[in-house]
C-alpha positions as CSV (number, residue, x, y, z in Angstrom):
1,X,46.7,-136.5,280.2
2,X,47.1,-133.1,281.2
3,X,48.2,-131.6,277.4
4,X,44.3,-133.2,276.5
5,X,42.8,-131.3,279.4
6,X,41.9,-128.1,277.6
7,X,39.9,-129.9,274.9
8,X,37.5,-131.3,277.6
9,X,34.5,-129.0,278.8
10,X,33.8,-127.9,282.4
11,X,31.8,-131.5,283.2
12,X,34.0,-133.6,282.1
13,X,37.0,-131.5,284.1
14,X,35.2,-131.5,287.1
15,X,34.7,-135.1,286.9
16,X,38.5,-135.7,286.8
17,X,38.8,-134.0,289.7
18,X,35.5,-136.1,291.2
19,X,37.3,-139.3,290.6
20,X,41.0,-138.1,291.9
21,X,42.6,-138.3,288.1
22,X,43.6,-134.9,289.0
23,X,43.9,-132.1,291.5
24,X,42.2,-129.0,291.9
25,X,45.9,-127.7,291.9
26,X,46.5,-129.2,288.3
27,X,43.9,-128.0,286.3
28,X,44.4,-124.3,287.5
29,X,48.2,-124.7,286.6
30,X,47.8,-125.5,283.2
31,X,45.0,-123.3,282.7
32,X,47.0,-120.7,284.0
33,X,49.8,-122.1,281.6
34,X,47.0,-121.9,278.8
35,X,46.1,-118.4,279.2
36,X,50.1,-117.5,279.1
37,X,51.1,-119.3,276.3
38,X,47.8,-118.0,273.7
39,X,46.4,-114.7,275.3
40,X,49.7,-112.9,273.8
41,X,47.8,-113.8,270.3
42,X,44.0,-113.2,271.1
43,X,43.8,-110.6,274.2
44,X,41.2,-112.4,275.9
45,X,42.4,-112.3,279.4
46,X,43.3,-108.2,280.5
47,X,42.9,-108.8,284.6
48,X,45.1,-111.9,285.6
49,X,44.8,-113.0,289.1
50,X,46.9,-116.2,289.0
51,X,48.0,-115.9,292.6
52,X,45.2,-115.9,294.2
53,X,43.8,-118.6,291.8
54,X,46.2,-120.9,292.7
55,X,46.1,-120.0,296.2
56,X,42.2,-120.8,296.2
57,X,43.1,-124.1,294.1
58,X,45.5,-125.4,297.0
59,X,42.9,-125.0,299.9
60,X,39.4,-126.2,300.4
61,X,37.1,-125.4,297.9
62,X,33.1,-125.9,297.9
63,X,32.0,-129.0,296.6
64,X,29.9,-127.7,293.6
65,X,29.3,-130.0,290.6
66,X,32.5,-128.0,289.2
67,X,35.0,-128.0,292.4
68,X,38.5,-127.1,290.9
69,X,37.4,-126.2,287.1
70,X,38.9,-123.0,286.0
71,X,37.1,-120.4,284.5
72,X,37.1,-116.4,283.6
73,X,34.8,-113.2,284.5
74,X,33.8,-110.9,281.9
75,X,35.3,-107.4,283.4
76,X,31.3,-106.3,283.0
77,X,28.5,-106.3,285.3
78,X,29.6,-108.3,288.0
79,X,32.6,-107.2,290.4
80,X,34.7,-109.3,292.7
81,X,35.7,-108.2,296.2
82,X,39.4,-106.4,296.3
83,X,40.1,-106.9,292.5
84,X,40.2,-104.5,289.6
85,X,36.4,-103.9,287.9
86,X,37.5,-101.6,285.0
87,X,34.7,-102.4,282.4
88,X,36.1,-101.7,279.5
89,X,37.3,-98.1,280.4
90,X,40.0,-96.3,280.3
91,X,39.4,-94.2,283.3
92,X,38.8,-96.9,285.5
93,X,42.3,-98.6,284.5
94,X,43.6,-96.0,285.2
95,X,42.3,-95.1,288.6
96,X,42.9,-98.5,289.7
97,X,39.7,-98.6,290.5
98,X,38.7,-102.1,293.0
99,X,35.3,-103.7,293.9
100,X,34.0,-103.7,297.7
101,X,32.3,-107.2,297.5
102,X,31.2,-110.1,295.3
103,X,28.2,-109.8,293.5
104,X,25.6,-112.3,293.9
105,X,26.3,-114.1,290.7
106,X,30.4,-114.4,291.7
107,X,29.2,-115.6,294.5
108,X,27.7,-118.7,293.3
109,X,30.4,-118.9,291.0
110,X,32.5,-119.6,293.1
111,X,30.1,-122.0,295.7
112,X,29.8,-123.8,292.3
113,X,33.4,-124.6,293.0
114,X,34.6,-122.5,289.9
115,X,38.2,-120.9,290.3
116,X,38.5,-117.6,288.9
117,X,41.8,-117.0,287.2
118,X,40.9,-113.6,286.1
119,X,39.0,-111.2,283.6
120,X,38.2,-110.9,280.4
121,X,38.4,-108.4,277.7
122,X,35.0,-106.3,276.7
123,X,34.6,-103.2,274.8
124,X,34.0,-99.9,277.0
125,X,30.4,-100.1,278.9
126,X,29.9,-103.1,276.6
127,X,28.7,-101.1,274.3
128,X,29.6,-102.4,270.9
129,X,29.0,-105.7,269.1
130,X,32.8,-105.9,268.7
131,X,35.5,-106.4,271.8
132,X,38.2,-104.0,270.6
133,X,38.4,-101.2,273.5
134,X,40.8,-98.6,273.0
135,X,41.8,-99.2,276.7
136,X,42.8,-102.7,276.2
137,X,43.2,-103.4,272.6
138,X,41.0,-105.8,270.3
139,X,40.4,-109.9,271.4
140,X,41.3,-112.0,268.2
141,X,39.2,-115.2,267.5
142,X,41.0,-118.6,267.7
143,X,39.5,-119.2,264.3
144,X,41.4,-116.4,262.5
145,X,42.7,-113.9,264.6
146,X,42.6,-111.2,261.7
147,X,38.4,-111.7,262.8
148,X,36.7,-110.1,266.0
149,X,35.1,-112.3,268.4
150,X,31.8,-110.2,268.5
151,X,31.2,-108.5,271.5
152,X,30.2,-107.9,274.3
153,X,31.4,-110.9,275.8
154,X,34.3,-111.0,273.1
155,X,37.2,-111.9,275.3
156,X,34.8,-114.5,277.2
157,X,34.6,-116.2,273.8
158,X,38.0,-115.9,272.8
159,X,39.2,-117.7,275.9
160,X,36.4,-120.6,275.7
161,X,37.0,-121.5,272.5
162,X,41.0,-121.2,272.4
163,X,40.4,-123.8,275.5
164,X,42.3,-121.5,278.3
165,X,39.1,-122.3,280.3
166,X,36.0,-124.5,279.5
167,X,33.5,-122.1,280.3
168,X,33.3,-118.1,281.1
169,X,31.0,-115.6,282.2
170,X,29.0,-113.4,279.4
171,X,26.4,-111.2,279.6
172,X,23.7,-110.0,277.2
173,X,22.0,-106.9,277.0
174,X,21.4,-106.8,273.2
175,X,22.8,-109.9,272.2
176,X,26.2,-110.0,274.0
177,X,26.4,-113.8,274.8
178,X,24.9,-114.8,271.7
179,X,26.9,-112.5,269.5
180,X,30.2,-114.0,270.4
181,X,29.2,-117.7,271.1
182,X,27.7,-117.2,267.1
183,X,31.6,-116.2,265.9
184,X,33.5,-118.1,268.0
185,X,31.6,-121.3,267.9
186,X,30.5,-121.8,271.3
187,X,26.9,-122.7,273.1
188,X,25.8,-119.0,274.3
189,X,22.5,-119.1,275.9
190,X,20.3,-115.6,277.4
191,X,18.2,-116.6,280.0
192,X,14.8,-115.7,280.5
193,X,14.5,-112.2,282.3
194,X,14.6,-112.4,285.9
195,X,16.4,-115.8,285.9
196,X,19.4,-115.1,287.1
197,X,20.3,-112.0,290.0
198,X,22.5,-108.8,289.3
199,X,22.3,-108.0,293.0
200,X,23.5,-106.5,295.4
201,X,24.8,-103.6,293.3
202,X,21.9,-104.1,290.6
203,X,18.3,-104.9,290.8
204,X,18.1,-104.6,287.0
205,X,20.0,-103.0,284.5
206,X,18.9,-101.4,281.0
207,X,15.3,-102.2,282.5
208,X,15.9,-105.7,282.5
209,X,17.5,-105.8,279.0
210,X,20.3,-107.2,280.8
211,X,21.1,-111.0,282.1
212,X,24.5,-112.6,283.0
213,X,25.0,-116.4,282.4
214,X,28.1,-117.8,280.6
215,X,29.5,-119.0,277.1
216,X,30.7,-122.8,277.0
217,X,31.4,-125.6,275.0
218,X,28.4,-128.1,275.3
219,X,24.6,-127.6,275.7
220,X,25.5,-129.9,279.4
221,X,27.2,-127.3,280.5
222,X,25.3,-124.4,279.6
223,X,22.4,-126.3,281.6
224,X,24.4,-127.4,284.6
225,X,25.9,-123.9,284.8
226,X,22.2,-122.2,284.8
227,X,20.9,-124.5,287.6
228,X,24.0,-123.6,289.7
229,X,23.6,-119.6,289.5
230,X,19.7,-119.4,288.8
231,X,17.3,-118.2,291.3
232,X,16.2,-115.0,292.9
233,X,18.3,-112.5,295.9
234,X,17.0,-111.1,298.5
235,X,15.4,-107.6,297.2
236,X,15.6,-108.5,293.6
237,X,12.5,-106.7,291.9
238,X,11.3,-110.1,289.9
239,X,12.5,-113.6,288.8
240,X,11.7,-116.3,286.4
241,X,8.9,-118.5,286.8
242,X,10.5,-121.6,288.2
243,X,11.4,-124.6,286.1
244,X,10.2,-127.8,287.1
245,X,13.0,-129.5,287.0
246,X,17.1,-129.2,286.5
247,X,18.2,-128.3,283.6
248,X,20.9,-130.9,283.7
249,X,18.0,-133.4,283.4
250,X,16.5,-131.8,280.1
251,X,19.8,-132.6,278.1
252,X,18.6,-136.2,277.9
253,X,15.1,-135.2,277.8
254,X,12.8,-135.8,274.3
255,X,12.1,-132.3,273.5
256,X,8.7,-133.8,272.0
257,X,7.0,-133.4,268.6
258,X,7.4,-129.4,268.1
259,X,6.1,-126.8,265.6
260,X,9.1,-124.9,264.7
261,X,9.4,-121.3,262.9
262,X,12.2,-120.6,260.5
263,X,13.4,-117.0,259.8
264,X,16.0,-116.8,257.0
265,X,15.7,-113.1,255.9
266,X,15.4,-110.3,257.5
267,X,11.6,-108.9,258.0
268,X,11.8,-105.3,257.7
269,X,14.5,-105.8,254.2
270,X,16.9,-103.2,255.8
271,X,19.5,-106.0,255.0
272,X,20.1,-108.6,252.9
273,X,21.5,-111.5,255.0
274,X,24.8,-113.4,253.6
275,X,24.5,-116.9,252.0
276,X,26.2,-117.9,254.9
277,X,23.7,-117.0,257.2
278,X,21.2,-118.7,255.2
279,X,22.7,-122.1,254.3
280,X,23.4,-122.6,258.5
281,X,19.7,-122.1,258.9
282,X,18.5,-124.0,256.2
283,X,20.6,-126.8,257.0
284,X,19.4,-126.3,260.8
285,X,15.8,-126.7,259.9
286,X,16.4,-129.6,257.6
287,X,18.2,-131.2,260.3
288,X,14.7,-130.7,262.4
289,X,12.4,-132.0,260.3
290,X,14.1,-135.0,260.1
291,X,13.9,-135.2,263.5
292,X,10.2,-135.3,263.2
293,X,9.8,-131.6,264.0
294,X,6.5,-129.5,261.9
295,X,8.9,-127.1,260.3
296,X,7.5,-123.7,258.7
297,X,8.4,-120.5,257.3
298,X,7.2,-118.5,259.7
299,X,8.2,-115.5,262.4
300,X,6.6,-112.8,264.5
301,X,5.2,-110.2,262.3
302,X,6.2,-107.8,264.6
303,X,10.3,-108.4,263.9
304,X,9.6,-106.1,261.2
305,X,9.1,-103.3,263.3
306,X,12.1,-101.1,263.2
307,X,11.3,-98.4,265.8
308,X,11.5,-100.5,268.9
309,X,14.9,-102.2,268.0
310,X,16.5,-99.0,267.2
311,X,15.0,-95.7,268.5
312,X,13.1,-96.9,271.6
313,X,15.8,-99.1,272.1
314,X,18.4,-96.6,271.8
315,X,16.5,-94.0,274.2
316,X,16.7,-96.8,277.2
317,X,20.3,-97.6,276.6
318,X,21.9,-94.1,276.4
319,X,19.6,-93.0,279.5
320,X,21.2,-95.9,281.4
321,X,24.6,-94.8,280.1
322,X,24.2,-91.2,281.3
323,X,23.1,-92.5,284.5
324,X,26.5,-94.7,284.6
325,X,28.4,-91.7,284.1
326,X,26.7,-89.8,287.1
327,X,27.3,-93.0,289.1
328,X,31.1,-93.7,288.5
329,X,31.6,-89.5,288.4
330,X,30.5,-90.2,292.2
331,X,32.3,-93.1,292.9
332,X,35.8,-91.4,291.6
333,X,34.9,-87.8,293.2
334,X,35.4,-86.6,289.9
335,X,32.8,-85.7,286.4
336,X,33.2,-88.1,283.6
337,X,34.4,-85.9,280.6
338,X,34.1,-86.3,276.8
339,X,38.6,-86.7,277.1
340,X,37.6,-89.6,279.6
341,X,36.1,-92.5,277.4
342,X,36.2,-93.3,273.6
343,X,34.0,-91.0,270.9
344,X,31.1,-93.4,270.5
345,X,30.5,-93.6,273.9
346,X,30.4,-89.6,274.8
347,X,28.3,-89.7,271.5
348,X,25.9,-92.1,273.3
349,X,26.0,-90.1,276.3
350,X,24.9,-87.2,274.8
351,X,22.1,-89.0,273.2
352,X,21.1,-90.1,276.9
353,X,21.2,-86.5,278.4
354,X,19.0,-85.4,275.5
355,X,16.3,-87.7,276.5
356,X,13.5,-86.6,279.1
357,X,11.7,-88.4,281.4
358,X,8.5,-88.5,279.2
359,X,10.5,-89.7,276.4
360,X,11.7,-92.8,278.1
361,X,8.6,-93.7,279.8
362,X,7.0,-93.3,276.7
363,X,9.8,-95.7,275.5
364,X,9.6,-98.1,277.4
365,X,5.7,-98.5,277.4
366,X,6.7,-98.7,273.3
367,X,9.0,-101.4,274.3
368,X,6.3,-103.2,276.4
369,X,3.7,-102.6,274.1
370,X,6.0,-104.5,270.9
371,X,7.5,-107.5,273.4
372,X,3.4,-108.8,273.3
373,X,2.8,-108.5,269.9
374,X,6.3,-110.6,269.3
375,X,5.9,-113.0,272.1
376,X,2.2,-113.7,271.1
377,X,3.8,-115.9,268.4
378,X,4.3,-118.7,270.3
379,X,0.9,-118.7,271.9
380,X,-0.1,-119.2,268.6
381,X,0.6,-123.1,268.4
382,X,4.4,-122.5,267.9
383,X,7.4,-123.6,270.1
384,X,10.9,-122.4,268.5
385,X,11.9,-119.8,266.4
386,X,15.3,-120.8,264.6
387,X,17.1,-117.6,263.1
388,X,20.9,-116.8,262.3
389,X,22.5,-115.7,265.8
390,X,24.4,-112.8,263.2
391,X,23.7,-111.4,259.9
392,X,27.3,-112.3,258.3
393,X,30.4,-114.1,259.4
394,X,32.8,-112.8,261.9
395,X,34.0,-109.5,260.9
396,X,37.2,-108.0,260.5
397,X,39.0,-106.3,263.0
398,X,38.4,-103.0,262.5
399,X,35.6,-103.1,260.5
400,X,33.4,-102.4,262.9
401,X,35.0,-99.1,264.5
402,X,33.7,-95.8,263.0
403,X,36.4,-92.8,262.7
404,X,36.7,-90.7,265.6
405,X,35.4,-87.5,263.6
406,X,31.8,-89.8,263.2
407,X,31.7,-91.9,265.9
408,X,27.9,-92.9,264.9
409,X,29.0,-93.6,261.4
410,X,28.8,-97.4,262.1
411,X,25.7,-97.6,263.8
412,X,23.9,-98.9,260.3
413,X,26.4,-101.5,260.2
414,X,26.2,-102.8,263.3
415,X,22.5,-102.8,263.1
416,X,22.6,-104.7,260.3
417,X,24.9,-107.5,261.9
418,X,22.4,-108.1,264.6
419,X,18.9,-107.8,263.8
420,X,17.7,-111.5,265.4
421,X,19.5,-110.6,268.8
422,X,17.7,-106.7,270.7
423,X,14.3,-108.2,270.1
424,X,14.5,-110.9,272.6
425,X,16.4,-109.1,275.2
426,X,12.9,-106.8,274.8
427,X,10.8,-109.3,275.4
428,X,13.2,-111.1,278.2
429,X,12.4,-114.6,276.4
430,X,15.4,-116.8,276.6
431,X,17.5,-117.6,273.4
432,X,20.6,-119.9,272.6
433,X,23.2,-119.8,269.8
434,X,24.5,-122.8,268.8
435,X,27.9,-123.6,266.6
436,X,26.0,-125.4,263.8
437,X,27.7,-124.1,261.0
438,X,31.2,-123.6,259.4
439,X,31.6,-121.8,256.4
440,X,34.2,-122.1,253.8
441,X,36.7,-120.5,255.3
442,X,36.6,-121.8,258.6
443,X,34.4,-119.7,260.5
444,X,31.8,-120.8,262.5
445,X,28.3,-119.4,262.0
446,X,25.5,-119.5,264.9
447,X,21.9,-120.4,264.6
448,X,19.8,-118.9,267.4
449,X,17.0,-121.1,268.8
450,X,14.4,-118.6,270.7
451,X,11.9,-120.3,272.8
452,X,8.4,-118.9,275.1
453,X,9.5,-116.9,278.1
454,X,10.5,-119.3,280.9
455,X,11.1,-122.4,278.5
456,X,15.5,-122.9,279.4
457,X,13.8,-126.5,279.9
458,X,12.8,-126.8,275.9
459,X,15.8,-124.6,274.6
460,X,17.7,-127.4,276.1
461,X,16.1,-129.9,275.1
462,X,16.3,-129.1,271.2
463,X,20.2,-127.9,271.6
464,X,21.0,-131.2,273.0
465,X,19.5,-132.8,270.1
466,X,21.1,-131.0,267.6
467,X,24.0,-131.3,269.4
468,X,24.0,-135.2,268.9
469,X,23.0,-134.7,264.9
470,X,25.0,-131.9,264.1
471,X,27.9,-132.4,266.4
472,X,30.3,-129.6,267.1
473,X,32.8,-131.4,270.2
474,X,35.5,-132.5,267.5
475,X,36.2,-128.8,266.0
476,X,39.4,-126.7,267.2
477,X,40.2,-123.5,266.1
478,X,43.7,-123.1,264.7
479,X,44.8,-121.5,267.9
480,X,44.1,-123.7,270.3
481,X,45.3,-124.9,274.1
């Protein structure tokens, strides 16, 4: 049984442990034995803490819905107490540099009854749509490991789908769940703003751009997942309406007759998307009509707006970075220098320090001003708005990095690859990528499914239906647990 275990996801785990079929013990050991045999190919686990996993695994763990299942931290936004936070940086490596406490969100990880075997791999600051840090090296997909795994949750993804652990922690301030879950073929889901906490150590982050939740193999345990860590801390400055009912319940739930948008270019023609791209979404909102969806071409006019997604967008993010340096600068007793971290991020910093106050309040009051002309869309008698997750297919390693004597020269590319992901971090609406799509060569392609602000419940609903009509449970990539 235990050479089938890393094909099963993080429900069906913990239900083997439920019904005594195996220890807590067990499935930590042979994810363990997972991550040692496969991460030498991808590079998606850089912090191991196996000891103390298996340590955790032989005592008394809480009994969550996933008591015993093993599972990974992204080494970005959340920290653990007395363990290595190095966040993609070189000069936290290499100052050792350890957390104080949990945050929040670990913190329910863990009363979940998750058992955190260690970190993942992300690029530096998360800053890049691809997870190939010069202070860890590139994560390789399981799918061909010449491709990246997007970014930033990259290693997150890697490990998910390879089957070292069932499910992972991923964050997304511009599309960094969706982005990996899209190339990796995994369920990636971005809550709604507000849904989940980044406390104590953050009340927001990139003014709420910003949300943690996980990347997984099934829509069940993307919902069970978000009902376990959802909810509002003490001194967190909002939170998400809240939903009427678990999320776990919606997966069997009839998502109802819905008017569905379709988006299969890109509005503002900066790009031409690739066949690919096209073809998953086409087949995706075939596959809804016959499920007695109203299926149009339609989208938010305002997606053609370029200005928002790029300059505005740009003005918060580097300001926020800056501000990161200052803080860690603190934190080491040191100043963060240009030799300290790789070329596009002390290009991005200098951006950031370049920006006034006026500028980014005048920003962000932009970036307000463009989430209600987008999110008035679906006041406007629609539900769903499917789109590709990505503009192409995984990329090349390498094909994303820009030489260090231009270390902006990639920024058109990379915009180019994800202009369906910033605009719903702006607006904080929730949005899912789905593994719908394989194309000729084996890769997967996401579709993104974006739904009103505060509707997990629907975005559920809809994934678990395609999930039965399009199913996705019987795929391994060639590298596999």
């Amino acid at each position: 049984m235990m050479h089938e275990i890393a094909a099963l996801d993080a429900t069906a785990q913990a239900e083997l442990v439920r019904r005594g079929e195996v220890t807590q013990r067990e499935l930590v050991d042979t994810a363990i034995g997972r991550i040692e045999k496969l991460n030498p190919r991808l590079n998606a686990v850089i912090i191991p803490l196996f000891d103390r996993a298996r340590a955790r695994a032989s005592g008394s763990l809480p009994d969550g819905p996933f008591r015993g299942v093993p599972f990974l931290l992204k080494d970005l936004d959340v920290y653990t107490a007395n363990e290595p936070f190095h966040g993609g940086t070189r000069f936290l490596k290499d100052a050792a540099w350890v957390a104080d406490q949990d945050s929040y969100l670990v913190e329910k990880f863990r009363a979940a009854g998750f058992v955190i075997l260690g970190k993942t791999n992300t690029p530096e600051f998360g800053l890049s749509v691809t997870t190939e840090p010069e202070s860890y090296g590139p994560s390789r997909n399981p799918w061909n490991p010449a491709h990246s795994t997007g970014g930033s949750s990259g290693g997150s993804a890697a490990a998910v789908a390879s089957g070292m652990v069932p499910a992972a922690h991923a964050s997304d301030g511009g599309g960094s769940i969706r982005i990996p879950a899209s190339e990796c073929g995994l369920v990636g889901l971005k809550p709604s703003r507000g849904r989940i906490s980044l406390g104590p150590h953050y009340g927001e982050y990139w003014h709420g751009l910003v949300i943690c939740h996980a990347v997984t193999r099934s829509v069940r345990d993307t919902a069970a997942i978000l009902d376990a860590v959802a909810g509002a801390m003490p001194g967190d400055p909002y939170t998400a309406p809240p939903l009427a009912r678990a999320l776990s319940k919606e997966v069997a739930a009839a998502p109802g007759r819905l008017r569905v948008g379709v988006l299969r270019h890109v509005p503002n023609g900066a790009t031409t998307l690739h066949p690919d791209c096209v073809a998953a979404v086409e087949k995706t909102g075939k596959v809804l009509e016959s499920l007695g969806h109203v299926v149009d071409e339609s989208h938010p006019a305002a997606l053609a707006e370029t200005e928002p997604t790029t300059t505005h967008f740009m003005t918060l993010t580097t300001s926020w970075l800056d501000a990161a340096f200052a803080y860690w600068g603190n934190k080491l007793g040191r100043p963060i220098g240009q030799g300290d971290v790789e070329p596009g991020t002390w290009a991005f910093v200098e951006i950031g320090r370049s920006v006034s106050a006026s500028q980014y309040i005048s920003a962000l009051i932009e970036l307000h001003a463009y989430a209600r002309r987008v999110a008035s869309w679906w006041t406007d008698g629609f539900d769903l708005l499917v789109t590709p997750t990505i503009g192409e297919p995984p990329p090349k390693i390498g094909s994303l990095t820009a030489p260090r004597d231009n270390p902006l020269e990639a920024l058109t590319r990379v915009l180019g690859l994800i202009p369906f992901t910033p605009p719903f971090n702006i607006t904080g609406q929730p949005a899912i990528s789905l593994p719908l799509h394989w194309n000729d060569a084996g890769l997967p392609i996401g579709v993104q499914l974006v739904g009103a602000y505060g509707r997990e419940d629907l975005l559920i609903r809809v994934a678990a239906e395609l999930e039965q009509a399009l199913p996705w449970k019987g795929r391994r990539p060639p590298v596999h647990g």
